[in-house]
LUMMAR-610038 format. One record per atom (N, C-alpha, C): residue in one letter; chain; x, y, z. Coordinates in pm, whole numbers. Layout:
<nodes>
<node a; A; <X; Y; Z>>;
...
</nodes>
This chain:
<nodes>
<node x; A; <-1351; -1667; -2550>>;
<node x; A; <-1313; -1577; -2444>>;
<node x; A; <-1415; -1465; -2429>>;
<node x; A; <-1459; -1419; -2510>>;
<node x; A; <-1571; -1268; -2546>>;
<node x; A; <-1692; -1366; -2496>>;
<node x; A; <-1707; -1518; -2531>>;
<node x; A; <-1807; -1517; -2450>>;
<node x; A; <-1821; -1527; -2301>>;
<node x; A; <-1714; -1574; -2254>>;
<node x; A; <-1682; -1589; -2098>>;
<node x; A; <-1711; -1449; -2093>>;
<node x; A; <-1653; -1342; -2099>>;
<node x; A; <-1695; -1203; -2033>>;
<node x; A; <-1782; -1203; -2052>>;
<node x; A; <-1848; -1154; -2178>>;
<node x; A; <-2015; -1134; -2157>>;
<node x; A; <-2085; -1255; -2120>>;
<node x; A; <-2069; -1341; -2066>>;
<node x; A; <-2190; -1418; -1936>>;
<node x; A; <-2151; -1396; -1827>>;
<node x; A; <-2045; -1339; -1762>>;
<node x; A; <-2000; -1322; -1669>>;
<node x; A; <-1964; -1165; -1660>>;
<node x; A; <-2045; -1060; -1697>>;
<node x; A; <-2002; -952; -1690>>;
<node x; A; <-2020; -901; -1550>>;
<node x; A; <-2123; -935; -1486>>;
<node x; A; <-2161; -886; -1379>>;
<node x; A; <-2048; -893; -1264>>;
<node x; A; <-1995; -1080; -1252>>;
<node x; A; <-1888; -1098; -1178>>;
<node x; A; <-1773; -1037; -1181>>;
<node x; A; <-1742; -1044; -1331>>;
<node x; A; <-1647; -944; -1372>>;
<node x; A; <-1643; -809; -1250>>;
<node x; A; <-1764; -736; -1290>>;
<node x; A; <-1757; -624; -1251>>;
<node x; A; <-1764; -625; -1098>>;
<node x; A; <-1800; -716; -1033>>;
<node x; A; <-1800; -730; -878>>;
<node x; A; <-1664; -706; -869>>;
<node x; A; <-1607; -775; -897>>;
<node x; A; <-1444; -834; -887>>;
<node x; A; <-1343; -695; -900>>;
<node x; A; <-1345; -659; -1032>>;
<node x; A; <-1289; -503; -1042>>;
<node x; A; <-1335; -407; -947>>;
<node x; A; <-1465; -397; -906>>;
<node x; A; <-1484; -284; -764>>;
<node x; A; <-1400; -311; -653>>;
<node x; A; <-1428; -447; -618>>;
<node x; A; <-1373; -483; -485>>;
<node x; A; <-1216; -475; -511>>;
<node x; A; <-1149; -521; -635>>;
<node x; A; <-1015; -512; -598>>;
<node x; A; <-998; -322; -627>>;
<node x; A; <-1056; -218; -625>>;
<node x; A; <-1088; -70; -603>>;
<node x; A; <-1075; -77; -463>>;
<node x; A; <-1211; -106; -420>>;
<node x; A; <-1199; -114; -326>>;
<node x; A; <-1116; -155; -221>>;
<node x; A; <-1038; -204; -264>>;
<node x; A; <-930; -295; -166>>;
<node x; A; <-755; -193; -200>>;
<node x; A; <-786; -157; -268>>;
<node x; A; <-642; -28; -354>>;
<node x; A; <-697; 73; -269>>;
<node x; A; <-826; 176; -284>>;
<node x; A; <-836; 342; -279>>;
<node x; A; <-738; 340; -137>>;
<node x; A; <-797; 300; -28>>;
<node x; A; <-702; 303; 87>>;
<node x; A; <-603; 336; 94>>;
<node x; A; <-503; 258; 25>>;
<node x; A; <-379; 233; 15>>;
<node x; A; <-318; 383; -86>>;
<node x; A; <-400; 392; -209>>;
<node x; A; <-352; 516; -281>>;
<node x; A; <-432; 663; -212>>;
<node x; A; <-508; 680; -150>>;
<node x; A; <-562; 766; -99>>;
<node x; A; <-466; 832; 58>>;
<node x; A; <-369; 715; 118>>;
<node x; A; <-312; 753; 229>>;
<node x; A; <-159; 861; 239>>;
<node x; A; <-139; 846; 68>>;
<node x; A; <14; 901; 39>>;
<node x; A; <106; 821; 82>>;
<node x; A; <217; 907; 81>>;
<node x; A; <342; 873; 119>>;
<node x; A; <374; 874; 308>>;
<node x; A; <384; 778; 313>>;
<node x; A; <404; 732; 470>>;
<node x; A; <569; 720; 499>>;
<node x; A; <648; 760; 594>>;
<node x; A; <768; 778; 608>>;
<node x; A; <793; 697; 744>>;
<node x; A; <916; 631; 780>>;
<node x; A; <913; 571; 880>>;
<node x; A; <1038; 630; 934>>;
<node x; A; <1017; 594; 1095>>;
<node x; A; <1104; 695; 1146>>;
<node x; A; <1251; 692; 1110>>;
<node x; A; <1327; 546; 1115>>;
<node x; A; <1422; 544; 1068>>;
<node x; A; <1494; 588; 909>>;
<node x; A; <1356; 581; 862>>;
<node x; A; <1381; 683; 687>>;
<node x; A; <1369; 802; 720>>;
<node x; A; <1335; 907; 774>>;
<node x; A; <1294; 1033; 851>>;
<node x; A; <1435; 1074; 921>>;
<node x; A; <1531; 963; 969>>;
<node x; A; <1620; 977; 1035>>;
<node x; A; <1751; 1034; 929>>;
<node x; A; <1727; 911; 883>>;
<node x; A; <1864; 927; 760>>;
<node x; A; <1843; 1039; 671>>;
<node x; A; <1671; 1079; 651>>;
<node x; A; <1701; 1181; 571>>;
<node x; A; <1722; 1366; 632>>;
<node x; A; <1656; 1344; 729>>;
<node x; A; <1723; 1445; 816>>;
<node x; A; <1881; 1500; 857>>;
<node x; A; <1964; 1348; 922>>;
<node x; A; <2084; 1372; 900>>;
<node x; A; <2141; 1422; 780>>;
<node x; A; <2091; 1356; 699>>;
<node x; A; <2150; 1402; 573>>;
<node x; A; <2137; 1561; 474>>;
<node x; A; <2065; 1589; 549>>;
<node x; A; <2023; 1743; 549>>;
<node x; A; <1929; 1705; 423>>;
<node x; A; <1881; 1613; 375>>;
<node x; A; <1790; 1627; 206>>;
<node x; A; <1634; 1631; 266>>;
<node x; A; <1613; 1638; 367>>;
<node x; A; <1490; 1666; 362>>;
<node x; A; <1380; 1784; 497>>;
<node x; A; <1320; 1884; 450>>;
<node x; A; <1282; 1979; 573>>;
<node x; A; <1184; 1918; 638>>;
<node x; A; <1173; 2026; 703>>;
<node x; A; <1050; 1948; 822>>;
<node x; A; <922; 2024; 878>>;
<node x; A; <836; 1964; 825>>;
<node x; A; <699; 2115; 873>>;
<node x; A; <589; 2026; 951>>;
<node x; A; <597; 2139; 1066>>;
<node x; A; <521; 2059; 1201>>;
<node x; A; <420; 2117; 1204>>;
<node x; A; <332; 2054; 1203>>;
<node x; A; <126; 2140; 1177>>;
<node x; A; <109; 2079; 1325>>;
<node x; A; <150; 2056; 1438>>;
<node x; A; <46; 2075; 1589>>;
<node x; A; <20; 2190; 1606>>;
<node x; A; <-67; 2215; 1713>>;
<node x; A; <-73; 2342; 1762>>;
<node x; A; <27; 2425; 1861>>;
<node x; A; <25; 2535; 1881>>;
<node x; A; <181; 2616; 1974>>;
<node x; A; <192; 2524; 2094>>;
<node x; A; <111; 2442; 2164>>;
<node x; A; <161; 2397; 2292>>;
<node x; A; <195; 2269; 2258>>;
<node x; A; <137; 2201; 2180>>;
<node x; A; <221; 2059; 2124>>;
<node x; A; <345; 2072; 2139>>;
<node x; A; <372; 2209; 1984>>;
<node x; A; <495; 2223; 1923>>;
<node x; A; <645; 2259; 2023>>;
<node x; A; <556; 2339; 2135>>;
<node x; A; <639; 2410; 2236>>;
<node x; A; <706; 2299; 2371>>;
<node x; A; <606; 2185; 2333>>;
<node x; A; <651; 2043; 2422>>;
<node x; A; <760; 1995; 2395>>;
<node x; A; <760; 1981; 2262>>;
<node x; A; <926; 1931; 2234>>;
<node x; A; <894; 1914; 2067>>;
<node x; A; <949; 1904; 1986>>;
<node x; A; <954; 1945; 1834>>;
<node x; A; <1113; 1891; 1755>>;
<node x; A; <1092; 1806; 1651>>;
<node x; A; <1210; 1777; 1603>>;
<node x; A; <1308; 1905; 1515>>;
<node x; A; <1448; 1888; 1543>>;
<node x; A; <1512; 2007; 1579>>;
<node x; A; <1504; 2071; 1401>>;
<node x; A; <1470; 2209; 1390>>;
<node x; A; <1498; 2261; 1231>>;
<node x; A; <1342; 2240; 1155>>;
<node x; A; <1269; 2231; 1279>>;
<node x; A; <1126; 2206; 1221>>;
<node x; A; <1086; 2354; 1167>>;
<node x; A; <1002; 2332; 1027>>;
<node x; A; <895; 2477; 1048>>;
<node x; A; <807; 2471; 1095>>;
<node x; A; <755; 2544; 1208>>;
<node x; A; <619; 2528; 1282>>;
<node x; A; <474; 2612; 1183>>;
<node x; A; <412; 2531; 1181>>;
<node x; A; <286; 2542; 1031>>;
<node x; A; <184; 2492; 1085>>;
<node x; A; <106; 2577; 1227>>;
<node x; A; <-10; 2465; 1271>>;
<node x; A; <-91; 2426; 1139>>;
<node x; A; <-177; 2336; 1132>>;
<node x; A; <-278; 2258; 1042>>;
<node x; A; <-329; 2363; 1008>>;
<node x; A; <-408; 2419; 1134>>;
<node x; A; <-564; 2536; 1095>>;
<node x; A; <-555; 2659; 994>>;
<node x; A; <-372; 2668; 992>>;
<node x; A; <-325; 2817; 886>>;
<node x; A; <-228; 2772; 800>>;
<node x; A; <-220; 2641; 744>>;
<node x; A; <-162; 2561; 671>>;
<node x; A; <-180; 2643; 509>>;
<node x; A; <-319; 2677; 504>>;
<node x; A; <-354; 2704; 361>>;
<node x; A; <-292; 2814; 360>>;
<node x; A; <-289; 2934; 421>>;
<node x; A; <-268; 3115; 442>>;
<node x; A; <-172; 3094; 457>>;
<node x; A; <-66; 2982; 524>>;
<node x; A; <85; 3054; 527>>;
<node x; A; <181; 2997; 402>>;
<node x; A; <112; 2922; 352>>;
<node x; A; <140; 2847; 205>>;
<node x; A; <271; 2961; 180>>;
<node x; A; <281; 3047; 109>>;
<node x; A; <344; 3124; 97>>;
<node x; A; <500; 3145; 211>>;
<node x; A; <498; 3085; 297>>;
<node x; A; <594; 3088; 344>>;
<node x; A; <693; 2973; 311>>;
<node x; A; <588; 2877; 270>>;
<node x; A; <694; 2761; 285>>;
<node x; A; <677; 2707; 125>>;
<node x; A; <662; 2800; 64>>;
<node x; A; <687; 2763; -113>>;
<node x; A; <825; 2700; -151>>;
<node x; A; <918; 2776; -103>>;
<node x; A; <1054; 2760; -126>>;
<node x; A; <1078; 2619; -168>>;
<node x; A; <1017; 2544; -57>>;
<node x; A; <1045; 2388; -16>>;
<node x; A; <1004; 2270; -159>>;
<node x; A; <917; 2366; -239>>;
<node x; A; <858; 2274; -293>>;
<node x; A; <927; 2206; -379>>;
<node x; A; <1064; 2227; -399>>;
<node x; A; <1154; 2085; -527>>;
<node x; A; <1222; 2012; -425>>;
<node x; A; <1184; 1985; -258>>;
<node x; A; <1263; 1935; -197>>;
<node x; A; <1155; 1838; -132>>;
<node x; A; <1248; 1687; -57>>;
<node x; A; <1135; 1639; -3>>;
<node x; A; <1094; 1726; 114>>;
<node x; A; <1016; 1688; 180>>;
<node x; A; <954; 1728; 316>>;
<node x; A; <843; 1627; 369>>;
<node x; A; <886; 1631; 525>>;
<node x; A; <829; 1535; 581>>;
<node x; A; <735; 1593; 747>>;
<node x; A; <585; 1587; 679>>;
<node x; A; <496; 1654; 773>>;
<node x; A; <468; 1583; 875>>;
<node x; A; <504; 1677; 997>>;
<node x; A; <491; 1587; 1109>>;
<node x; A; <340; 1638; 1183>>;
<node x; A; <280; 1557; 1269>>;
<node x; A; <155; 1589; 1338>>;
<node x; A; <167; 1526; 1495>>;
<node x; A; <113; 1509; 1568>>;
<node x; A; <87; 1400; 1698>>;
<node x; A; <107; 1259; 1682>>;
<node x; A; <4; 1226; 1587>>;
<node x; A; <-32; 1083; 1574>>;
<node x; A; <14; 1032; 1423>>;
<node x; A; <5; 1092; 1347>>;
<node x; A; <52; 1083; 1223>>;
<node x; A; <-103; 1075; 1142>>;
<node x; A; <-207; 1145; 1197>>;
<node x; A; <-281; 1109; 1106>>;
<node x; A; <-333; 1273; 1043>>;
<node x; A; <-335; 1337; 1098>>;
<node x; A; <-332; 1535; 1052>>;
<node x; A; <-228; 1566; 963>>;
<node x; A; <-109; 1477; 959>>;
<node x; A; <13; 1534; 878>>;
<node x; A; <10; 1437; 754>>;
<node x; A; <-97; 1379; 727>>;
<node x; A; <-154; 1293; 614>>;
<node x; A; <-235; 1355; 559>>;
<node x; A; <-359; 1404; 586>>;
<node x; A; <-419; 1548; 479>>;
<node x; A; <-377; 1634; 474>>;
<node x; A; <-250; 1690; 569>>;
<node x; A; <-154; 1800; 548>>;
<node x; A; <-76; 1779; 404>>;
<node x; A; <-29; 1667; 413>>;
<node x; A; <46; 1629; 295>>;
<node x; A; <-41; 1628; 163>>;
<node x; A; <-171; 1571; 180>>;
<node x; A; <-272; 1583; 57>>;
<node x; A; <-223; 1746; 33>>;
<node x; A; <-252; 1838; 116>>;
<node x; A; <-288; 1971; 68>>;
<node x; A; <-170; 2054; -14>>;
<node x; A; <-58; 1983; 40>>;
<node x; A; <73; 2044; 12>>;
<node x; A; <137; 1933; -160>>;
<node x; A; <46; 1834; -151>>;
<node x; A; <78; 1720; -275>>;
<node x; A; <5; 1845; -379>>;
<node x; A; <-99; 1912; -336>>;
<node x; A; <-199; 1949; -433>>;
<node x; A; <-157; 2136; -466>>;
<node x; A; <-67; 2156; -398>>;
<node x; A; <-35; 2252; -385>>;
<node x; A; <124; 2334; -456>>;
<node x; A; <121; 2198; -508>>;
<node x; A; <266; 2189; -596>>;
<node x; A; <383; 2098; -575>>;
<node x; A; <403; 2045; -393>>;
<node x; A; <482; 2021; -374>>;
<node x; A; <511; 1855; -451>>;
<node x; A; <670; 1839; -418>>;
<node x; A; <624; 1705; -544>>;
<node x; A; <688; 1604; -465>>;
<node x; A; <732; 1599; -336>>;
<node x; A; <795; 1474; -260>>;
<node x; A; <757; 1529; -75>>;
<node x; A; <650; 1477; -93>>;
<node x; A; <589; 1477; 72>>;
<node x; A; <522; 1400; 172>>;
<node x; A; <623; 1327; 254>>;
<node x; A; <589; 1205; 346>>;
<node x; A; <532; 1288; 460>>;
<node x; A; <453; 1157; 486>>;
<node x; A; <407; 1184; 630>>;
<node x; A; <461; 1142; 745>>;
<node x; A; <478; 1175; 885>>;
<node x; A; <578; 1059; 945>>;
<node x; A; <493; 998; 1018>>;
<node x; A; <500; 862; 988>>;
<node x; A; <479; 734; 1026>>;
<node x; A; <456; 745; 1184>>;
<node x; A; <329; 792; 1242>>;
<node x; A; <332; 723; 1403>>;
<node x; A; <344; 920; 1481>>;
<node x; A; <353; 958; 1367>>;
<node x; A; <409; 1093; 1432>>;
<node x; A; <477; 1131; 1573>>;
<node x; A; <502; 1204; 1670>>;
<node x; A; <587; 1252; 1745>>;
<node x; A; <562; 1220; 1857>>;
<node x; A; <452; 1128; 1878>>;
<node x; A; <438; 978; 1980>>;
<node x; A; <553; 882; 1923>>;
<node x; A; <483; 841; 1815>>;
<node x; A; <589; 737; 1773>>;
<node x; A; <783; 807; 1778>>;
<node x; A; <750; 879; 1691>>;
<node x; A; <893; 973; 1734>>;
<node x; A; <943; 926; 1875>>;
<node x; A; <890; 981; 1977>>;
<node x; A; <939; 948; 2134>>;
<node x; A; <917; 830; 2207>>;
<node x; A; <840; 761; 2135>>;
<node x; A; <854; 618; 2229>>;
<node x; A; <1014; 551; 2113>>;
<node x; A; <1030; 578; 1983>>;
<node x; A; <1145; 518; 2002>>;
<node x; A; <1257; 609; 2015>>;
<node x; A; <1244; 715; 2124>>;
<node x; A; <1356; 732; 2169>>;
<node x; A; <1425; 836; 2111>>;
<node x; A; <1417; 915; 2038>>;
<node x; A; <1471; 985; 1914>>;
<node x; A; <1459; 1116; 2005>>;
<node x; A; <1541; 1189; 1945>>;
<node x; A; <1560; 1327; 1984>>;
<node x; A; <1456; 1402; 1956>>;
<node x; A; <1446; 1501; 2056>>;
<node x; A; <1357; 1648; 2004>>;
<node x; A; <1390; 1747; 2087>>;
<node x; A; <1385; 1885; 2035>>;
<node x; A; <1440; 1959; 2123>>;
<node x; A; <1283; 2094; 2167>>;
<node x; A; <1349; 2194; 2232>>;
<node x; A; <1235; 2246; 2276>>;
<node x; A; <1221; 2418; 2301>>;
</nodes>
């Protein structure tokens, strides 16, 4: 067996990058939330909600009990939304892809259960879901 690896170390090592390579993606994206999990946990009151668009996004329509946290002052208002941190929370953005390094920042920042929502507040409204304004 020790000799199979060492004549084959090189392949070996191809093999272990690429299956890296084929993981970082996947562990690098976080926690992804889908709307209907977003739903139930909302109703259920177990989880808050912090919306990083900017004021005219947010002022378009916004899911109801949101904290409004544009992206750009995410780091500086930290302090407001400490409270949250033994609870989940689920960062919403436009597209769902801003409320995914939002979540990096807030993963790194203490918090310890933070989805992103899936498709963000496009996806939100094409299926139909409430928002208020």
């Amino acid at each position: 067996m020790l000799n199979f690896i060492w004549d084959n170390v090189f392949l070996i090592c191809v093999i272990v990058y690429c299956i890296g390579a084929l993981l970082w993606p996947r562990i690098r994206r976080g926690a992804r939330i889908s709307h209907t999990v977003a739903t139930t946990m909302i109703n259920k009151g177990k989880a808050a909600i912090i919306d990083i668009r900017d004021q005219k996004e947010y002022k378009a329509g916004h899911l109801l009990n949101a904290i409004h946290v544009p992206y750009d002052s995410l780091e500086e208002r930290m302090p407001r939304i400490e409270k949250l941190k033994s609870q989940p929370v689920i960062v919403v953005c436009e597209d769902g892809k801003r409320s995914r390094t939002a979540a990096d920042l807030l993963r790194k920042a203490g918090f310890t259960q933070v989805f992103s929502l899936d498709g963000g507040m496009t996806g939100w409204k094409t299926n139909s879901l409430p928002v208020t304004q």
